[in-house]
C-alpha positions, 0 to 999 in steps of 0.5 A, spaced: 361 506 495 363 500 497 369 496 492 366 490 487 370 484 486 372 487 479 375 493 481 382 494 480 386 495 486 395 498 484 399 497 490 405 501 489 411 506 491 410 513 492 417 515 489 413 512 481 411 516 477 406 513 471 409 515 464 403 511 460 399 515 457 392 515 461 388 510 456 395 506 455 395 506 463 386 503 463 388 498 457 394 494 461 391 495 468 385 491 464 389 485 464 388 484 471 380 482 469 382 477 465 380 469 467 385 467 473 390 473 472 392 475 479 397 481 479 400 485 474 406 489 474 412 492 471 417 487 472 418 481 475 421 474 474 420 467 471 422 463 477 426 467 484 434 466 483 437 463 489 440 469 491 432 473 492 432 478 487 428 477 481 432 482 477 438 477 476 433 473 472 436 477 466 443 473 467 439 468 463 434 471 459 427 470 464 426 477 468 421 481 464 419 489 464 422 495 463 423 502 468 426 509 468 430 509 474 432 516 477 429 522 480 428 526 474 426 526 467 433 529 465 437 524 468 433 518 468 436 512 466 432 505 463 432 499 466 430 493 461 429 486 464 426 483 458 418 482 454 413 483 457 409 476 459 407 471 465 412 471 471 412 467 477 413 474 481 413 482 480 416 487 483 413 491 488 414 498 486 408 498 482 402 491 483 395 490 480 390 486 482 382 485 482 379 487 488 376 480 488 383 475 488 386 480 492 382 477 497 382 471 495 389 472 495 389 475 502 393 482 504 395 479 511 402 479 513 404 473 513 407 470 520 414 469 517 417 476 515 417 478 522 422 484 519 415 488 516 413 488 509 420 487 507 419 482 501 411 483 501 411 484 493 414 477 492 410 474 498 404 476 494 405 474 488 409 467 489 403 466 494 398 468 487 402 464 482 402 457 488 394 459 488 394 457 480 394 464 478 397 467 473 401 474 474 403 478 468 408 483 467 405 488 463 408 495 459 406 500 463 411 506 463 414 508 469 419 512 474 422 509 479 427 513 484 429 508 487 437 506 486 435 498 487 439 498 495 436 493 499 436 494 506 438 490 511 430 487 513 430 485 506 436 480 506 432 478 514 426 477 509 429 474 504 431 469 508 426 467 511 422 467 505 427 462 502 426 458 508 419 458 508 418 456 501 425 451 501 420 445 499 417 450 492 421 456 490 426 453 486 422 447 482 417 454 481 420 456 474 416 458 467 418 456 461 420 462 458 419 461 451 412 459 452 411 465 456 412 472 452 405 476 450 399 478 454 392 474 456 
C-alpha cells in the first residue's frame, strides 16, 4: 500500500519506549497534520545555543518537552526542558512528520555533515523551520536510554552544521512567550 501525504512518518531511537497511553499517543501525532506543521517531538528549542545542544535553552527558559531517561522504569529518572510548544529544533530521539512535508522537506543527507547522520534531527528540523514550517514539541510520554553523551561525529557534525547555517542560526530565535501551547 502505498504511503499518502497525510500519513505519519516517527523517526525515532530504538532505545525509547512510548510511555503515552495509545490514544494520548494518535491524538499528539495528530498535530503534525495541522496546516504548516512540520515536525513534532519530544523536546527541542527555541533557537540552537551557540554551544549546539538545544538542551541548554533551559539555561534561559527556551528548551521545552520532557523524558524519563534511563534503562528501566525503576531507576528512570525525569528530565524536564519546559512546556510544551513551537520550537526552532527537535531532538532526534523521537520526530513526526507527514508523509507529504517530509518530502517537501527532503531525507536526503545533506552534502555538509560528512560524519553521517550525527545532527541529522537539528538538520531537519532547522531546514523544516527555514522552509516556513512551524515545529512543535508535543507531550508525549517516553523513555529514553540514552545518557545524553555526545560522540566525537557529534561535535564534527556540529561544527560544520554551525559553519553551514553562520549566516541564519543565531538570528533564528522564537519568542518564547508567544510560543507556548499546541496548534
Amino acid at each position: 500500500m502505498p504511503l499518502e501525504s497525510n500519513d505519519i512518518i516517527v523517526l525515532c531511537h530504538d532505545d525509547l519506549e512510548i510511555l503515552s497511553k495509545p490514544e494520548d499517543l494518535v491524538e499528539n501525532l495528530r498535530v503534525a497534520r495541522k496546516p504548516n506543521v512540520g515536525f513534532v517531538g519530544l523536546a527541542g528549542s527555541c533557537y540552537l545555543p551557540r554551544d549546539g545542544g538545544w538542551w541548554n535553552a533551559r539555561n534561559t527558559g527556551d528548551a521545552r518537552g520532557f523524558v524519563f531517561q534511563g534503562s528501566n522504569h525503576e531507576t528512570m529518572t525525569p528530565n524536564y526542558f519546559g512546556k510544551s510548544g513551537q520550537v526552532v529544533v527537535l531532538d532526534g530521539c523521537f520526530m513526526a512528520i507527514t508523509y507529504g512535508n517530509l518530502q517537501k522537506i527532503g531525507l536526503e543527507q545533506p552534502e555538509y555533515l560528512e560524519t553521517g547522520w550525527d545532527f541529522y534531527d537539528i538538520h531537519l528540523t532547522y531546514k523544516a523551520h527555514l522552509d516556513g514550517f512551524s515545529n512543535y514539541v508535543v507531550p508525549i510520554i517516553a523513555m529514553h536510554e540514552s545518557p545524553g553523551m555526545m560522540r566525537d561525529g557529534w561535535f564534527a557534525a556540529k561544527e560544520k552544521f554551525q559553519r553551514h547555517h553562520a549566516s541564519t542560526i543565531h538570528h533564528a530565535k522564537l519568542p518564547t512567550d508567544k510560543t507556548h501551547g499546541l496548534p
